[in-house]
N, C-alpha and C positions, 0 to 999 in steps of 0.2 A: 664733487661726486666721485663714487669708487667705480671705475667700468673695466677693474682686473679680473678677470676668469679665477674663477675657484672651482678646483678640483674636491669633489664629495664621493666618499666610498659606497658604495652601495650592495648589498648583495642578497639574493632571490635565489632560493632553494624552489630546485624543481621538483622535488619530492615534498612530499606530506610527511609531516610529525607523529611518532605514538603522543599518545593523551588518557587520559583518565576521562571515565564518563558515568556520570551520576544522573538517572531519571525518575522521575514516577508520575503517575496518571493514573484518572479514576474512567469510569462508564457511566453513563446516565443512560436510564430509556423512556422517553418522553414518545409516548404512544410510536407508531412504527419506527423514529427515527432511535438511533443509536448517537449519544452524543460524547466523545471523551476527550478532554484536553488532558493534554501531558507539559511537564517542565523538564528541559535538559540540561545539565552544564557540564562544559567541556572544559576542560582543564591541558592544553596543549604543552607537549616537554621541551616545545623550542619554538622561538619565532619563524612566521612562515617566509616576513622577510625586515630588514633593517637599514638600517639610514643613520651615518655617522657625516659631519660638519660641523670642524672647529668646536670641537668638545661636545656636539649639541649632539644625543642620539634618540633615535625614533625607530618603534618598529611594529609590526603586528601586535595586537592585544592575547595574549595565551588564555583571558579566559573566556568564553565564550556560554550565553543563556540564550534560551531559546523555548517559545512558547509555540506549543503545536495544537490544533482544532480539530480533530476527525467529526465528519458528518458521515454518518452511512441509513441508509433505510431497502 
């Protein structure tokens, strides 16, 4: 069994990334209520954070979808 400590780089941006932002959404009106889903995706210009080990790297996903539900009446 290996019980050597391994040092792993890591690093975490306290700031947020510009990005690119693509959405669109419709309106429905089903008697009083107001119904509108929208789709968004996000397109981010840098990881927000990363993980290197022994060649192996990982890090936040840059792109980002997102389905939104508005209810209003």
């Amino acid at each position: 069994m290996d019980y050597s400590i391994h040092q792993s780089e890591y690093s975490h941006e306290s700031e947020s990334t510009g990005g690119v932002v693509a959405a669109g959404g419709v309106e429905f009106h089903a008697g009083r209520l107001k119904l509108s889903p929208e789709f968004r995706y996000n397109r981010w210009a840098g990881r927000y954070w990363e993980f290197y080990h022994r060649g192996f790297e990982r890090g936040s996903n840059r792109n980002q979808a997102e389905i939104l539900f508005g209810i209003a009446f």
